[in-house]
C-alpha positions as CSV (number, residue, x, y, z in Angstrom):
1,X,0.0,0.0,0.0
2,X,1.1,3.3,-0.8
3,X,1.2,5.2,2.7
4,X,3.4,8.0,1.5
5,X,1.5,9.1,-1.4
6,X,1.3,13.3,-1.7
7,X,-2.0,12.4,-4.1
8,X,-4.5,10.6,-2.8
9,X,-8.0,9.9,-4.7
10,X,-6.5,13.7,-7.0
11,X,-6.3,15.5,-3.3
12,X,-2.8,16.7,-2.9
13,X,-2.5,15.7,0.6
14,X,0.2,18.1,1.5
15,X,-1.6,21.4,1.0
16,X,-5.0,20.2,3.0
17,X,-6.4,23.3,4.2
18,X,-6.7,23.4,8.7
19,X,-9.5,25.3,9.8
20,X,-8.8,27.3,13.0
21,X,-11.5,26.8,16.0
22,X,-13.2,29.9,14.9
23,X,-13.6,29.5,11.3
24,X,-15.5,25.7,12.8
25,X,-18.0,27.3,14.6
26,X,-19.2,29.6,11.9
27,X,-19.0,27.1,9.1
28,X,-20.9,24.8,11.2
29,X,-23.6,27.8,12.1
30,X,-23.7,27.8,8.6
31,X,-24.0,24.2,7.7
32,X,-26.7,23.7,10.1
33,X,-28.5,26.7,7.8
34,X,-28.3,24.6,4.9
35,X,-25.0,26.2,3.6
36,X,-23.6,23.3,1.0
37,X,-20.8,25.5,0.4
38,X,-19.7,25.7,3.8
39,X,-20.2,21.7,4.3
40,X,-17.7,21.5,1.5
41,X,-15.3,24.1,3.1
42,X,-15.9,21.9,6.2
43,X,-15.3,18.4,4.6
44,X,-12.4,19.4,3.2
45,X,-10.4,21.4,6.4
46,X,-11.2,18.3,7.9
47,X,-9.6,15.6,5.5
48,X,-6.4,15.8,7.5
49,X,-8.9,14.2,10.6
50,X,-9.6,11.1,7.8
51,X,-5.7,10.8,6.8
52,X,-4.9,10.1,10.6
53,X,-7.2,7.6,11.4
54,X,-7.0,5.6,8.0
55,X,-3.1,4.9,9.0
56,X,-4.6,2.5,11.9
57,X,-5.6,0.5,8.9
58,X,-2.5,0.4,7.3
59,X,-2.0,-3.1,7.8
60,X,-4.6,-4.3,5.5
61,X,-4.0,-5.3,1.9
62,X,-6.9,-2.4,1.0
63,X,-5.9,0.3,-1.6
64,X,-5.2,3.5,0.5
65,X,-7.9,5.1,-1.9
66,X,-10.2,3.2,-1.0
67,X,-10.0,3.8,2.2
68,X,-10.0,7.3,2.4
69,X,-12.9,7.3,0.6
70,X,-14.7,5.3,2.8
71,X,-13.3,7.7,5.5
72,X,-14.5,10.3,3.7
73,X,-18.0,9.1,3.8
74,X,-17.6,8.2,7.3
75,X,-16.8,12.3,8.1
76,X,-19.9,13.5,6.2
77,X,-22.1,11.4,8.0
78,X,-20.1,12.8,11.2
79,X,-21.0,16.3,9.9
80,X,-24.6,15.5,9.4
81,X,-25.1,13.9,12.3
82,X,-23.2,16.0,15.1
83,X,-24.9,18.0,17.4
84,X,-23.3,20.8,18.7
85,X,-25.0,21.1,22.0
86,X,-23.4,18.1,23.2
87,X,-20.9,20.1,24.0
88,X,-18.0,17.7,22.6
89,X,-15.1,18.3,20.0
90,X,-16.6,17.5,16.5
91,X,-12.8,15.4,15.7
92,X,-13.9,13.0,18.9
93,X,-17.6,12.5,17.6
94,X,-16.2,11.8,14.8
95,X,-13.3,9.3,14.8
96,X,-15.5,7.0,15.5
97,X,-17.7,7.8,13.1
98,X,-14.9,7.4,10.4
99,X,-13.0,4.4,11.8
100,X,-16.9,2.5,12.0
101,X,-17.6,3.2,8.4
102,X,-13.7,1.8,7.7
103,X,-14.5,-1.5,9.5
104,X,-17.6,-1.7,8.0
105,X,-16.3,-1.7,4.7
106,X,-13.3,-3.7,5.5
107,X,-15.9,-7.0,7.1
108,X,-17.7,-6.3,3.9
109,X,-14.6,-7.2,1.5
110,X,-13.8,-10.2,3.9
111,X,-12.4,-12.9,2.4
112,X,-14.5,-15.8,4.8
113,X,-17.7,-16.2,4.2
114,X,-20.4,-14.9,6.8
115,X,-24.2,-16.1,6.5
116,X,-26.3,-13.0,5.9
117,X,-28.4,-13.6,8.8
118,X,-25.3,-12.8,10.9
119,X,-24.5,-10.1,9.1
120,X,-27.7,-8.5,9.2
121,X,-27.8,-8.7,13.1
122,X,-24.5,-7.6,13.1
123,X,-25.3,-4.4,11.0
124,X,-28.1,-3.8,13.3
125,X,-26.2,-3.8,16.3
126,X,-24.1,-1.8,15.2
127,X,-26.8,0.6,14.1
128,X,-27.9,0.5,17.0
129,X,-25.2,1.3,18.9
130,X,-24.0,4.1,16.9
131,X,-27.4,5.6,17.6
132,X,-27.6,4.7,21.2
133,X,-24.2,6.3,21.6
134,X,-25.6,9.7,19.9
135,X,-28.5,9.5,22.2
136,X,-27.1,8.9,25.6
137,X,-23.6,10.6,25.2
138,X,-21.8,7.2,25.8
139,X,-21.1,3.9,24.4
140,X,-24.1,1.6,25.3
141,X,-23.3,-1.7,27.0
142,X,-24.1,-5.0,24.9
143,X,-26.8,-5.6,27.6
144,X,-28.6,-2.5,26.2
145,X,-27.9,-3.1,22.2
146,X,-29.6,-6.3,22.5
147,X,-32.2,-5.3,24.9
148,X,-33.2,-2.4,22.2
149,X,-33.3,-4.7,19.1
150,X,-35.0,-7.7,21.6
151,X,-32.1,-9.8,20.9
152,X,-30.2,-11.9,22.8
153,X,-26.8,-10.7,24.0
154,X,-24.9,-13.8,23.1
155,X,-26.0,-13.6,19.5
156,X,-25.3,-10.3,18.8
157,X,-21.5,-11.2,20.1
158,X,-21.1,-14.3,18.1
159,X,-22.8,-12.4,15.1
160,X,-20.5,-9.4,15.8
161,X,-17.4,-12.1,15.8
162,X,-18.3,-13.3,13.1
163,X,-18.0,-10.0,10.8
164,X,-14.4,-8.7,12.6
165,X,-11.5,-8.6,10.6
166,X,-8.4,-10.5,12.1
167,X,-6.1,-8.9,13.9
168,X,-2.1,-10.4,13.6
169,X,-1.0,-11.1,17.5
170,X,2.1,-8.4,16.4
171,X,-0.1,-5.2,16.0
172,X,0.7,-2.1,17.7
173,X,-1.7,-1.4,20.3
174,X,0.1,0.8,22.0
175,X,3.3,3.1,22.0
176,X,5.7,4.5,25.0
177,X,8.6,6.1,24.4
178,X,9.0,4.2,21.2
179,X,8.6,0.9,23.0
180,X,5.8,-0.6,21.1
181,X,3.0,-3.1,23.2
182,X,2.0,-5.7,20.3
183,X,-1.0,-7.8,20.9
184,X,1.0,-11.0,21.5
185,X,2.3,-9.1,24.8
186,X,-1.5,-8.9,26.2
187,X,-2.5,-12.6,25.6
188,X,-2.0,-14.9,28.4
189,X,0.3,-18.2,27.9
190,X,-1.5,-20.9,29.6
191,X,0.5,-23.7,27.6
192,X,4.1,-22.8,28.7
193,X,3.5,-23.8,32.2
194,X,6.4,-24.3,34.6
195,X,5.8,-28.6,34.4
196,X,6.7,-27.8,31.0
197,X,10.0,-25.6,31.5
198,X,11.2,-27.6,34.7
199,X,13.1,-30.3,32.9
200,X,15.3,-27.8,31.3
201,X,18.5,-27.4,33.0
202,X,19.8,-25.1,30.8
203,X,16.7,-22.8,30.9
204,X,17.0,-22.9,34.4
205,X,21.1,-22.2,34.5
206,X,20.5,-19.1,32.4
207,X,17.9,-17.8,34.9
208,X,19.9,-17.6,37.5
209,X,22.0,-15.3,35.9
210,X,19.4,-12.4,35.9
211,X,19.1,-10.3,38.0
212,X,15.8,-10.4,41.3
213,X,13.4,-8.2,39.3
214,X,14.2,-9.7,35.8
215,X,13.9,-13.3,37.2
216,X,10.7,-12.2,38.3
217,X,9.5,-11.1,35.4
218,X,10.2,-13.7,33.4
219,X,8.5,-16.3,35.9
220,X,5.7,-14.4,35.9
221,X,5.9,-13.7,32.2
222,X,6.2,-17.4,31.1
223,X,5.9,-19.9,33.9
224,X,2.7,-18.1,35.1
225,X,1.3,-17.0,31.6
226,X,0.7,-13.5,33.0
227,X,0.5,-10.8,30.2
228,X,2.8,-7.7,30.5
229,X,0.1,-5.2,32.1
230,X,-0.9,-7.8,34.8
231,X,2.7,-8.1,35.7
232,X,3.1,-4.7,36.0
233,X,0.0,-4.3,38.0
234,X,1.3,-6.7,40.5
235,X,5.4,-5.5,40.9
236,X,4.5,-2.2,40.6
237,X,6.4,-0.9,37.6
238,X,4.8,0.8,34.3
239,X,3.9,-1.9,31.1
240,X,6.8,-0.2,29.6
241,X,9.3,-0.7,31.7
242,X,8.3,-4.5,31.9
243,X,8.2,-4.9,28.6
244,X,12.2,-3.4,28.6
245,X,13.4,-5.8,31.5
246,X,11.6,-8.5,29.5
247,X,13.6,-7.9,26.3
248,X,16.9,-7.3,28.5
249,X,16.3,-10.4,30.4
250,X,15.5,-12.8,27.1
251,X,18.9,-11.5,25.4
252,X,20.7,-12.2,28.7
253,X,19.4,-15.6,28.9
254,X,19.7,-16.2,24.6
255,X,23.3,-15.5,25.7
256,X,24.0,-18.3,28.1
257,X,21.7,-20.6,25.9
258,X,23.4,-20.5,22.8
């Protein structure tokens, strides 16, 4: 995929107008007065907004095109849809907006095959909560979705995993300080047990060359199949800095393995 591209869908993406929080409100006095000019002049001081939030997709083999187009249909329904009196910022109204309509059309363009009865619920539930959320001025809980569309709960989850796109267990989820938290480092290991890594000597020998906190760590890490968040609930110490003295502690031992 071409992330880097200055054109994108003929819109030069380096000289996309930014609209200053005054030159907002009046466009969006306007646009509420029917102004179609002015929810052009909108759209397009906000096509930055659609850029940003289309990179969290740019794992997927989806033209970049494509995408922003959906995104851009995504921040006009945003713009038709937000209410001002909410008193919320119009770019966190709509993120949501935009990423929903991206995942929407990326389950749509799955490769697996999904029944359409599962779809439809899933569509509806999501319809729903989109509208709930407009409503109430919060995400609804699944308990509500399905008691609004008189479903039950446990359908509209398996229909709604059903239609998800796969994730890979190496996706950034979060960044600190350039110290990226993949997926893999929040799923729980409940195979490599410590019956399992006990008959290793060698394992063992290199352990005892780390030092108290690292050797904790990695017990907890991989004897205990403890992800790095509950670990660093538990010692005391920021995700970060466990997922560091992990990586320090795995080359120490890959040292005295090898």
């Amino acid at each position: 995929m071409a992330r880097n591209k200055v054109e994108i869908c003929g819109v030069n993406t380096a000289s996309l107008p930014l609209l200053s929080n005054q030159e907002k409100t009046i466009l969006f006095q306007k646009i509420e007065e029917g102004d179609l000019a002015a929810r052009e002049q909108y759209i397009k001081g906000n096509l930055r907004l659609v850029l940003s939030v289309i990179q969290r997709f740019s794992n997927s083999k989806e033209n970049f095109d494509d995408l922003f187009q959906v995104g851009c249909i995504g921040l006009m329904k945003a713009i038709d849809n937000f209410d001002r009196t909410l008193n919320v910022k119009f770019s966190t109204y709509a993120v949501p907006m935009i990423i929903g309509e991206v995942r929407r059309y990326l389950r749509d363009n799955n490769s697996m095959r999904v029944s359409r009865s599962l779809r439809d619920i899933a569509y509806k539930a999501l319809s729903t909560k989109e509208r709930l959320t407009r409503e109430q001025n919060k995400e609804p809980t699944i308990d509500e979705i399905a008691e609004t569309i008189d479903l039950k709960k446990e359908d509209i989850m398996f229909a709604l995993d059903a239609i998800s796109t796969p994730l890979s267990l190496y996706e950034p989820i979060y960044q600190d300080g350039g110290d990226p938290l993949y997926l893999v480092d929040q799923v729980k290991d409940k195979k490599n047990k410590e019956e399992l890594w006990i008959e290793s000597i060698a394992l063992k020998d290199a352990m005892t060359h780390l030092s108290a906190r690292e050797y904790n760590i990695i017990k907890l890490r991989f004897f205990d199949g403890k992800t790095q968040t509950e670990v660093a609930d538990e010692i005391s110490i920021s995700q970060a800095q466990v997922s560091r003295l992990e990586k320090n502690a795995l080359k120490h031992m890959k040292r005295y393995l090898e």
